[in-house]
N, C-alpha and C positions, 0 to 999 in steps of 0.2 A: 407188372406192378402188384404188389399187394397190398388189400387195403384191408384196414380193420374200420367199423362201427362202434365207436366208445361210449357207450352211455351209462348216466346214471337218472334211477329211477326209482320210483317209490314200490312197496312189493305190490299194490295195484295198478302199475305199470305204467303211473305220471310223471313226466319229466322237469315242469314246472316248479322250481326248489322256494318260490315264494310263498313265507309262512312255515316253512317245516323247522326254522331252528335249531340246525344241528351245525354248531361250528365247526366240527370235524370232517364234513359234504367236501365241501371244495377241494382243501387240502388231497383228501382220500384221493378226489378223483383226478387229481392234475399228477398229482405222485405216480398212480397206475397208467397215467397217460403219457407220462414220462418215460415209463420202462419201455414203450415198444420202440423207442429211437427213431422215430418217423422221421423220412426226412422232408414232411409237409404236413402241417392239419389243415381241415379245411371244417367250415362253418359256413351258416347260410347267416342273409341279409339282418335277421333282426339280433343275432348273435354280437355279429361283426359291429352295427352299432353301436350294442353295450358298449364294446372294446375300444371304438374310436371316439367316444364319448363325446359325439358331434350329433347336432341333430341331422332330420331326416334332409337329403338333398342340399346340403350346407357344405359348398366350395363355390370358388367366385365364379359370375357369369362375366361373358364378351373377350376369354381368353382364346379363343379359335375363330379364326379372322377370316379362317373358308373351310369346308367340309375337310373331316380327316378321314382318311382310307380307312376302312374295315381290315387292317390288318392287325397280327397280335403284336404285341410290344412288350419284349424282354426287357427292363433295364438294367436286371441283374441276373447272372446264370450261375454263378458261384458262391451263391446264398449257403451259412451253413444249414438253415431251415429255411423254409416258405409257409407262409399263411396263405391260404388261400380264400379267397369269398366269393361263393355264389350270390351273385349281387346281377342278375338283368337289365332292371333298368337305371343302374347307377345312382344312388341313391346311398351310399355312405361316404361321408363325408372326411374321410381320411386328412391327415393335419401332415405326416410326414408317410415315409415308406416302410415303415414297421411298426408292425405291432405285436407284442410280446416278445420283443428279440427277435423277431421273423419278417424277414421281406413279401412285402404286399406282393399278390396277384389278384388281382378281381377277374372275376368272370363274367362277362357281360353280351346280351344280345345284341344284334349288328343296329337295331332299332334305336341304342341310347345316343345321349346327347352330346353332341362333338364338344360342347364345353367341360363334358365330365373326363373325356379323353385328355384332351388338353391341359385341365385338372391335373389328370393323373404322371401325364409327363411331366410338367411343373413339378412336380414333389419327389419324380423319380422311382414312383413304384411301375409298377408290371401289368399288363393286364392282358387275356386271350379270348377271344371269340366262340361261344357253345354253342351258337345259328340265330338265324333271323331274329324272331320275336322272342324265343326261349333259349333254355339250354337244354342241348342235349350233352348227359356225362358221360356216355361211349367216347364219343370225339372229346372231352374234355379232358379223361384218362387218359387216350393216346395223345394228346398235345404237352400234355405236364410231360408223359414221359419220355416224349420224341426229345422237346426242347429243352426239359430242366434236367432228365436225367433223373427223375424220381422214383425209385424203388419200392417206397413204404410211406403210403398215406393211409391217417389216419382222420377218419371222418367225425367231427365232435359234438354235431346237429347242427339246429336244434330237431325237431320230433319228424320235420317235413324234410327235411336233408334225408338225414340217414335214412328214412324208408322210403324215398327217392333211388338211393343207392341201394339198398336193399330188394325194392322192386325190380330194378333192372339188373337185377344177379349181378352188380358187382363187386359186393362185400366178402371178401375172403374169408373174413371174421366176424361174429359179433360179440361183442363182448360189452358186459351191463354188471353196473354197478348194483347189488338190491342195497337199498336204505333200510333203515328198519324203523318204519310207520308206512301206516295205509293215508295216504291221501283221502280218497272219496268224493274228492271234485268232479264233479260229471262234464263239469266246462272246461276242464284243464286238459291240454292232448296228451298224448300216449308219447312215450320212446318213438316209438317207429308209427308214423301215418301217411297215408296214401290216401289220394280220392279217390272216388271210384268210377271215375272217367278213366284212371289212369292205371288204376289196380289191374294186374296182371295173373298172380297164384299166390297160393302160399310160396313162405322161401323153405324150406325144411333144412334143419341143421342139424349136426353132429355132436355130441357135448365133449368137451375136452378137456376140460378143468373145474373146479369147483373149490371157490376158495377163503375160508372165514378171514375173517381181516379184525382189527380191533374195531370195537365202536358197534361190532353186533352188522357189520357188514358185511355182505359177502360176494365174492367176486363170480359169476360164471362168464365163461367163454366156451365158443360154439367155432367150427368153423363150416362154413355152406355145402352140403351133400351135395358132391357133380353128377 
């Protein structure tokens, strides 16, 4: 599988787009996120939120009448995209099994609640297992791509995802949108973070492109030095 890191960021390398006012952001970045033809993006928990525009842990409860197996559940393998969401302890509220034209997959630890399972089978989205308490994305990459057959993900954040996937060398690519304004938020995270419980090395990369775009943007992509 190959995966890329998509982001956009401010040239002090904040990810956070609130306040900055540029109605050309979005666009730019779904457009270039468009051309690598992924045949999944994935996004972490407070992304996914936005998107299902449900609050926090809002699906019904007393839908599982007895514990459900820890196993994963396909409901769909012939998606022409999949969403995916690192989501642990189940906690978005998903209303049907797509979002943006893309079949739900959650990702979730064996610890979540049999009524968010149950949930999820009601609505007909997907869901696989990353271990116990957490996830780990080694076994996460090879379950997308044992069982869905995925080629080309793309990772969309937010800042704790991709440098998640980045820590653990599995980014094929990265590839960052610069904005043209400095942030200067000292509270606002970075593109790419890691704690430092979990912080590993640098990742060093290769530069591969460099690319102005309209709007004073410019595009680079890296891909990860073996």
């Amino acid at each position: 599988m190959y995966i890329v890191c998509h982001m956009m960021s401010s040239v002090d390398g904040r990810s956070l787009t609130d306040g900055w006012h540029l109605d050309f952001a979005s666009p730019c970045y779904e457009e270039t996120a468009a051309s690598f033809n992924a045949d999944a993006w994935l996004c972490g928990r407070v992304t996914m939120q936005e998107i299902s525009h449900a609050k926090d842990r809002e699906y019904p409860r007393g839908l599982a009448k007895s514990p459900l197996p820890r196993t994963d559940h396909f409901a769909k393998r012939d998606a022409s995209q999949y969403a995916v969401s690192i989501d642990p302890k189940g906690r978005v509220g998903w209303k049907t099994d797509t979002a943006l034209d893309s079949h739900i997959v959650e990702v979730l630890a064996e610890s979540v609640e049999d009524d968010y399972l149950a949930h999820l089978q009601s609505i007909g989205a997907s869901y696989l297992f990353g271990g116990k308490d957490d996830v780990d994305l080694h076994r996460v990459v090879e379950t997308l791509g044992r069982e869905l057959k995925i080629d080309k993900l793309i990772v969309e954040g937010g800042g704790h995802v991709s440098g998640a996937f980045v820590n653990a060398q599995l980014a094929d690519e990265v590839s960052v949108l610069l904005m043209p304004l400095v942030d200067g938020r000292d509270a606002h995270p970075s593109s790419f973070e890691v704690a430092m419980d979990k912080w590993q090395k640098p990742s060093y990369l290769k530069l591969e492109s460099v690319e102005k775009l309209d709007n004073d943007v410019v595009w680079v992509r890296y891909t990860r030095k073996k």
